[in-house]
matplotlib code that plots the C-alpha trace (Angstrom):
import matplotlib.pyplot as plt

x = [-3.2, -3.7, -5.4, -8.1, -7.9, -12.0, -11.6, -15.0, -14.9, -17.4, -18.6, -17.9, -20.4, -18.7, -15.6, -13.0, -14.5, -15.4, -12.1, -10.5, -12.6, -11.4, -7.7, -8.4, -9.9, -7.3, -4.5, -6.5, -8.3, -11.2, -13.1, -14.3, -16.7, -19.5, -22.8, -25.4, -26.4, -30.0, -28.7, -26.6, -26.9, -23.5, -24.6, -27.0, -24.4, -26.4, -26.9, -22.8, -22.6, -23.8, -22.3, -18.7, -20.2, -21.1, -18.7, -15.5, -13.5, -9.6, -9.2, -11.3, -10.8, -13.1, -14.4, -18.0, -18.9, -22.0, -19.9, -20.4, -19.7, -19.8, -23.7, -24.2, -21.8, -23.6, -26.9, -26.6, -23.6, -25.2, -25.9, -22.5, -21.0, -23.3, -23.7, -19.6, -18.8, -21.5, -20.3, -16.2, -17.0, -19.5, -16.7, -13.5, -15.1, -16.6, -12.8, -11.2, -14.1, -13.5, -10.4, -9.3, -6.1, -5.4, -7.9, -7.6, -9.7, -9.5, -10.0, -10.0, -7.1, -9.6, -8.6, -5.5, -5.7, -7.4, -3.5, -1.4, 2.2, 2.5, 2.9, 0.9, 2.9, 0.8, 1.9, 0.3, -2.8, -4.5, -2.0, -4.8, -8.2, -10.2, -12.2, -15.5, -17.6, -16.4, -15.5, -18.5, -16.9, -13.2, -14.0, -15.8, -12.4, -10.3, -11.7, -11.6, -7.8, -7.8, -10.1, -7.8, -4.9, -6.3, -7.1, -3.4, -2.5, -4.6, -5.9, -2.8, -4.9, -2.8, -5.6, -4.1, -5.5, -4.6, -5.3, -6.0, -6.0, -8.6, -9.8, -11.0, -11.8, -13.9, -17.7, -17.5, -20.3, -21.2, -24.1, -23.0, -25.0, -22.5, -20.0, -15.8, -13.8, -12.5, -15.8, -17.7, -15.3, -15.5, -19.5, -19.0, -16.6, -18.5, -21.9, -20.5, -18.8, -21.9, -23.9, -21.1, -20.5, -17.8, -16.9, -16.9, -16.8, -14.8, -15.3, -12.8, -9.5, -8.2, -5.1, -5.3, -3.1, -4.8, -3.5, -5.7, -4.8, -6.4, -8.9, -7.2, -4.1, -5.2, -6.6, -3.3, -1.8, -4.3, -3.7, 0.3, 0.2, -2.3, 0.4, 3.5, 5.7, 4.8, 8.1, 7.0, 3.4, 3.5, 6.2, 3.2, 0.9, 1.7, 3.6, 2.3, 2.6, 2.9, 5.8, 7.9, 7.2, 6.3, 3.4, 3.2, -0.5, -1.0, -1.5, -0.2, -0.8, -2.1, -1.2, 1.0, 3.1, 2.8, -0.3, -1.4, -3.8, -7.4, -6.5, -4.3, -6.7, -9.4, -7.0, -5.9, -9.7, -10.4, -8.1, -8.8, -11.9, -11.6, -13.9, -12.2, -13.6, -12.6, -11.8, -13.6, -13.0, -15.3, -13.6, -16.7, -16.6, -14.6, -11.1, -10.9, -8.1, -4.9, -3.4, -3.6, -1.0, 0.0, 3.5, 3.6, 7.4, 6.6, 4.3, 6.9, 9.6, 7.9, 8.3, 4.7, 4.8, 1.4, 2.2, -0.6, -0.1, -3.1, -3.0, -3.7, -6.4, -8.4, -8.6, -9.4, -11.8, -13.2, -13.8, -15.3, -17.9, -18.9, -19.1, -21.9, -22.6, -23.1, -26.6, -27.3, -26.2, -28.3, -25.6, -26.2]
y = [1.0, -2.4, -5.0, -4.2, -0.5, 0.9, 2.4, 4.1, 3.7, 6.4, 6.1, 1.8, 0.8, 2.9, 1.9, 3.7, 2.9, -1.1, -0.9, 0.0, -2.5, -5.3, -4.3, -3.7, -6.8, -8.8, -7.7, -8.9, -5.9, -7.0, -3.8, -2.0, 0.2, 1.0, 2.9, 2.7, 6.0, 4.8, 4.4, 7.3, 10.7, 12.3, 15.7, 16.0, 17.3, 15.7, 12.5, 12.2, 13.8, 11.3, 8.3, 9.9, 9.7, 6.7, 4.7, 6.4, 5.2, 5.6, 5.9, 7.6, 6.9, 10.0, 8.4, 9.5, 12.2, 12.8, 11.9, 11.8, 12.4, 15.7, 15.4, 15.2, 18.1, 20.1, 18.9, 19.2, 21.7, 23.1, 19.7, 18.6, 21.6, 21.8, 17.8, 17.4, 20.7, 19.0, 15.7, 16.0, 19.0, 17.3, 13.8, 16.2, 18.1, 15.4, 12.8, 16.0, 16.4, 12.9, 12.4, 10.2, 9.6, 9.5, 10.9, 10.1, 12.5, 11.4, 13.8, 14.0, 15.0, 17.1, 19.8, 20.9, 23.7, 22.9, 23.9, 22.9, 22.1, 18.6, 16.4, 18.0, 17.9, 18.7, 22.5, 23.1, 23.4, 26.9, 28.4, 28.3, 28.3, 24.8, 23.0, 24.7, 21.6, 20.0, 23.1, 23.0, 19.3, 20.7, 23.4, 21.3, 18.9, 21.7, 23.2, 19.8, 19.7, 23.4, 22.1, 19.5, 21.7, 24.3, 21.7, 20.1, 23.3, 24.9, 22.0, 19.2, 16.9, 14.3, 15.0, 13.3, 14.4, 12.0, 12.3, 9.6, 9.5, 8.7, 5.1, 1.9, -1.3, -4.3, -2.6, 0.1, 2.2, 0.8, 3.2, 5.1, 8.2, 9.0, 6.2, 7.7, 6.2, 3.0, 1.5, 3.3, 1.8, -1.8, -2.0, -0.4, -2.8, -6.2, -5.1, -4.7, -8.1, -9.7, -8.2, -8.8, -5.5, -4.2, -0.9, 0.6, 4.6, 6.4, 10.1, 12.6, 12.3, 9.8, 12.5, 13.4, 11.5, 10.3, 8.5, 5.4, 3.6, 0.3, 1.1, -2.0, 0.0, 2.9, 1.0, -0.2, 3.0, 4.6, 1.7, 2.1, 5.4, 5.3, 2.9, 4.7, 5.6, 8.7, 10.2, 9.3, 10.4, 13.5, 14.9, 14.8, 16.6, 20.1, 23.4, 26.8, 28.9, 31.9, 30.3, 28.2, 30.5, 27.7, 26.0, 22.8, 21.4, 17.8, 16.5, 13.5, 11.9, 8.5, 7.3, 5.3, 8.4, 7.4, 7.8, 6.3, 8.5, 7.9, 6.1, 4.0, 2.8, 2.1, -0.3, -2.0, -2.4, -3.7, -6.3, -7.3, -7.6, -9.6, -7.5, -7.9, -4.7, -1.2, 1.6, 4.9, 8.2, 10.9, 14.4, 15.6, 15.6, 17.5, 16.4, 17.7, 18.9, 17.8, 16.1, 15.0, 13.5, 13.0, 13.5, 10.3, 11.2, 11.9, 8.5, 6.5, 8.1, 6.7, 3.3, 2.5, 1.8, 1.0, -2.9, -3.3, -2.7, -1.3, -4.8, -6.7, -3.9, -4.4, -7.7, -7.7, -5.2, -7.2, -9.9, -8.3, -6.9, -10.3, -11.4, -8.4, -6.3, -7.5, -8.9, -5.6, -3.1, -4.9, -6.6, -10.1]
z = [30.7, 32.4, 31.5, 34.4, 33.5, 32.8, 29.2, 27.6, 23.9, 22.7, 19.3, 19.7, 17.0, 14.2, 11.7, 14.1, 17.8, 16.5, 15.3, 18.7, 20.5, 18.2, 19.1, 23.0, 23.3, 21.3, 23.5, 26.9, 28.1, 30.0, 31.4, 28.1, 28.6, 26.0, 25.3, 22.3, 21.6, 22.3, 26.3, 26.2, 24.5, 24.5, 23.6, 26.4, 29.2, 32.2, 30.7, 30.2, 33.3, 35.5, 33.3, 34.2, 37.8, 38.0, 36.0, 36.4, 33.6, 34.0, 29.7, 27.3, 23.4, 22.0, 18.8, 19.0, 16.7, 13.4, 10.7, 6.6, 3.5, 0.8, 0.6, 4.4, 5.3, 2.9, 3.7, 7.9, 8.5, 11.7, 13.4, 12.5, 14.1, 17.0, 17.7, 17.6, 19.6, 22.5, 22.3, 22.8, 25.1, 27.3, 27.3, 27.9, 30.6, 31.9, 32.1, 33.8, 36.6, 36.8, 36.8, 33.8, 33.8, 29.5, 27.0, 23.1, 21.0, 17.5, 14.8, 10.8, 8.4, 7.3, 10.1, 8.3, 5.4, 1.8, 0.4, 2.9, 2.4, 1.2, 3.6, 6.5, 9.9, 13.0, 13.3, 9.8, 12.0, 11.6, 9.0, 6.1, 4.8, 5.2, 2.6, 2.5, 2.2, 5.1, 7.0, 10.1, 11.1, 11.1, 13.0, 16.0, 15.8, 15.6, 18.8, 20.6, 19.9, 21.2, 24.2, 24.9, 25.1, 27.1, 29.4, 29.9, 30.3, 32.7, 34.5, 33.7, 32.0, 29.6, 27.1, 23.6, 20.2, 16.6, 13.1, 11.3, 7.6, 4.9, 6.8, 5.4, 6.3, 8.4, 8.8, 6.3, 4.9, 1.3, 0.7, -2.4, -1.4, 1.5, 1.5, 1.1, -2.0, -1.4, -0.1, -2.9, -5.5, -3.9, -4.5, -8.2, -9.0, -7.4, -8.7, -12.3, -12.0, -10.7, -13.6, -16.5, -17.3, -19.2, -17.8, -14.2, -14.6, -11.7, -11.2, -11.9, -13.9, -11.1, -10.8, -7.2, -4.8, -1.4, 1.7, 2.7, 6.6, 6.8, 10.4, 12.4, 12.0, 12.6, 16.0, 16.8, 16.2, 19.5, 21.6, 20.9, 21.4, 24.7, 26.1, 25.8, 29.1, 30.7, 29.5, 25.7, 26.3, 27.9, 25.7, 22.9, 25.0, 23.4, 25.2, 26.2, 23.4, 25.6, 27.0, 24.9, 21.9, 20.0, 18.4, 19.4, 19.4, 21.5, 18.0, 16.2, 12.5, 12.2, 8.4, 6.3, 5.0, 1.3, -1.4, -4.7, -7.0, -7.5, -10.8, -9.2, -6.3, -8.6, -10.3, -7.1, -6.1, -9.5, -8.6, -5.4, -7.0, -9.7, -12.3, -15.9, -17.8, -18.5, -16.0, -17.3, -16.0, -16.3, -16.2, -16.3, -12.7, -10.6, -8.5, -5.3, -3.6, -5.2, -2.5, 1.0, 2.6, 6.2, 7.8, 10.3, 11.2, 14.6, 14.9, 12.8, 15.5, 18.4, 17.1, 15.2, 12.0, 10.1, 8.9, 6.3, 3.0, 0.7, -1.3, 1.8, 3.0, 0.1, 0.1, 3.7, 3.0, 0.3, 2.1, 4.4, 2.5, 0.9, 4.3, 5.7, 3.0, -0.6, -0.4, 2.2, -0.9, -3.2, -5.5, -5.7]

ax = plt.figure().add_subplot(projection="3d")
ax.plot(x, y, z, "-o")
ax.set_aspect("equal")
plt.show()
């Protein structure tokens, strides 16, 4: 990309595409092209149809998609499955009709089996059962990896697909009805240090491991990756299975490569915090899956390494949600 390059961000306004924006724009790209959802609706076909048409981007970073938590994937499963298949198909087929020159379709962790081998490298992909709660959203991100594929192959697209981690970060969802851990455990902790409570209880044993990837590296991460020489790129770009004999999906991890338990992230958000009581847990409720961990390997090869540590991230995060937040949730 150049710095006059016309790059769509779809999905700008949430925690990964606001995240990409902030990094595009800090390194001097000056042609960013964005759409609300209430200007453009990217599962109507004809609507992102004649946007391709008319504005032509060169990149595409695919981070639109219905996204939530356990309650919402069990709540909506058929309009996550049907709203994500129509939005990266209707974006993929439109960039290769035309003609964008690099596509980045980012997907979820989630994709790879409920027990895979620990930690997941990118051919782990379809070798096992998914997690049943979140399985309609894998599935749509699992084909658009497969649609992206397909298309390299058939049409030589230089379609990219990454998987980023559990996220965190600047503009996080705080509501605890559908929020993910870390921001969850932030407002627990603030609103029972605001009210001078003793105890914060965190669900669970706090046993399982989990990977978190603070969301402006994860940005930097796409924009590295986007940038590489064609050599470097299209070498990620996957190989025809028919021919090589081998499975290698245009896939790539986005993560840090190392995890804390759920125990020990409630204790480093205490911290950053600043609430003095008692962590309870109750093992009442249930775990999850064990672990989830991410081989970054063939990121950390390429030469990206993610430079925040989970310290810094929460107090970042922190900060940011006395900034925008804390009155919003109700804890002051």
């Amino acid at each position: 990309m150049n710095k006059n390059s016309k790059i769509y961000v779809a999905g700008h306004r949430g925690l990964v595409g606001s995240a990409l924006m902030r990094n595009l724009q800090s390194k001097g790209f000056n042609c960013l092209i964005t759409r609300t959802h209430s200007e453009l609706d990217l599962t109507n076909q004809a609507a992102t149809k004649t946007f391709f048409a008319q504005e032509k981007p060169d990149y595409v970073f695919l981070a639109a998609a219905r996204v939530g938590g356990i309650l919402a994937n069990n709540t909506y499963p058929a309009e996550f499955i049907r709203d994500n298949l129509a939005i990266q198909t209707n974006i993929i087929h439109s960039s290769y009709q035309n003609g964008v020159e690099r596509l980045m379709f980012l997907g979820s962790s989630c994709v790879y089996p409920k027990f895979a081998p620990q930690p997941m490298r990118e051919n782990c992909l379809l070798t096992g059962p998914l997690e049943p709660t979140n399985r309609p959203y894998a599935l749509a991100k699992i084909a658009g990896i497969e649609m992206c594929w397909s298309y390299n192959r058939q049409y030589g697209t230089r379609y990219l697909a990454v998987m980023p981690t559990n996220l965190y970060g600047l503009g996080d969802n705080y509501d605890l009805n559908n929020s993910h851990v870390i921001p969850a455990l932030i407002r627990k902790f603030h609103e029972a240090k605001v009210r001078g409570e003793q105890q914060v209880v965190v669900w669970g044993t706090g046993s399982p491991k989990r990977e978190f990837l603070y969301c402006e590296d994860m940005a930097d991460a796409c924009v590295y990756l986007m940038n590489l020489p064609d050599d470097a790129y299209c070498g990620l770009l996957g190989s025809d299975e028919t021919v090589s004999g081998k499975f290698e999906p245009p896939l790539v991890n986005i993560g840090v490569g190392e995890d804390v338990t759920i125990g020990e992230l409630a204790a480093l958000v205490k911290e950053a915090v600043g609430f003095d009581g008692e962590i309870v847990f109750d093992t009442s409720k249930q775990d999850g899956t064990p672990r989830k961990l991410l081989d970054v390997s063939r990121l950390n090869a390429l030469g990206w390494h993610a430079p925040t540590s989970l310290q810094a991230g929460l107090a970042k995060a922190y900060a940011d949600f006395l900034n925008g937040h804390a009155s919003n949730a109700g804890a002051n």
